[in-house]
C-alpha positions in Angstrom: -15.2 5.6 18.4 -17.9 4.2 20.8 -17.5 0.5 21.4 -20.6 -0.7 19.1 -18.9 1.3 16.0 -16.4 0.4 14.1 -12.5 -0.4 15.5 -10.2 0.3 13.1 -7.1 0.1 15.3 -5.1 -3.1 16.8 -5.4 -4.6 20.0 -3.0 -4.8 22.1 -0.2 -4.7 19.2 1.5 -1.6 17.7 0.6 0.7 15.7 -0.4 -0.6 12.4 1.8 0.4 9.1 0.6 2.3 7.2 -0.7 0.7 4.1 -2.6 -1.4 6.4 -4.2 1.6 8.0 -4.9 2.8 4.7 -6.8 -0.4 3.8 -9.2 -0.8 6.7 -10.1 2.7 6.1 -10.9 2.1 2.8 -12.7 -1.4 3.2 -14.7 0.6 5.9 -15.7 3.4 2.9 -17.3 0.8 1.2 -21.0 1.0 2.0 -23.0 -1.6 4.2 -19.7 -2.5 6.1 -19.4 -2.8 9.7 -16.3 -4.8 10.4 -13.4 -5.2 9.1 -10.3 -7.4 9.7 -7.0 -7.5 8.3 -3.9 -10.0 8.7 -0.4 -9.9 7.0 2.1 -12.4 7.0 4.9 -12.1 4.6 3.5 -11.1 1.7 0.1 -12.3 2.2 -2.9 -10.6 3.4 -6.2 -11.6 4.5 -9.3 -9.1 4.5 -12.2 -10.5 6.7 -15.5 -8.3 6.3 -18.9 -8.3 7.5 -22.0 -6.6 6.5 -25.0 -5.2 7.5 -27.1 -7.1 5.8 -28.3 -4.6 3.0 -26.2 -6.2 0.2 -25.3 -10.0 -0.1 -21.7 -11.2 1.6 -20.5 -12.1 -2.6 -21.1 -8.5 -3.3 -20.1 -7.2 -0.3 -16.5 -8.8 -0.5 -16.8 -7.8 -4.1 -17.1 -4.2 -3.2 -14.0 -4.5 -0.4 -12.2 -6.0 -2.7 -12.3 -3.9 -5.7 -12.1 -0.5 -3.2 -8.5 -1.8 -1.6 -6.7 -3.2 -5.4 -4.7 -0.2 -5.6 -2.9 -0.8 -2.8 -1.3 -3.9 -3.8 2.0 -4.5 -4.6 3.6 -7.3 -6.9 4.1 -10.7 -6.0 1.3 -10.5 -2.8 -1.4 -12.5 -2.9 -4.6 -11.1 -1.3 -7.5 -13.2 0.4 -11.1 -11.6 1.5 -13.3 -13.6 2.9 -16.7 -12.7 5.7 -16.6 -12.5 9.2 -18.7 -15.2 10.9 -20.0 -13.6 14.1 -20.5 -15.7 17.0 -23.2 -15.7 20.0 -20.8 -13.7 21.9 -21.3 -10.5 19.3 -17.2 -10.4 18.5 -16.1 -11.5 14.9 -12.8 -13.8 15.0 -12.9 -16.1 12.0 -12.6 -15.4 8.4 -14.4 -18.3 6.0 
């Protein structure tokens, strides 16, 4: 992928497990996204998204949200929230 396109794969970690993988591939299916984020700790996960503009960031992380609930599992609790990009051009913060 060209370095304005999406980057699905970690930085300077491992390789991601699979479910994981599977759920930034699937948050990036959804239509009008452009970044994606994901976090795990225990069993928690945090999905950051951010948008092209064409749909609001409610429905948006609607969309996400609703494309990666199969891939939970019981007793995990699931956050989504939007990217905030900053001046430099490179989301870090979900809000």
């Amino acid at each position: 992928m060209t370095e304005s396109g999406p980057d699905p794969w970690p930085r300077g970690g491992g390789p991601l497990e699979p479910r994981l993988q599977r759920t930034l591939h699937l948050a990036y299916a959804v239509d009008g996204v452009v970044a994606v984020r994901v976090w795990q700790w225990g069993p928690n996960v945090a999905i950051g998204v951010r948008g092209s503009g064409a749909s609001s960031p409610a429905d948006l992380v609607r969309r996400v949200e609703a494309a990666v609930a199969g891939l939970r599992e019981p007793g995990e609790a699931w956050d989504f929230g939007v990217l905030e990009e900053p001046a430099c051009g490179s989301p870090t913060e979900v809000t």
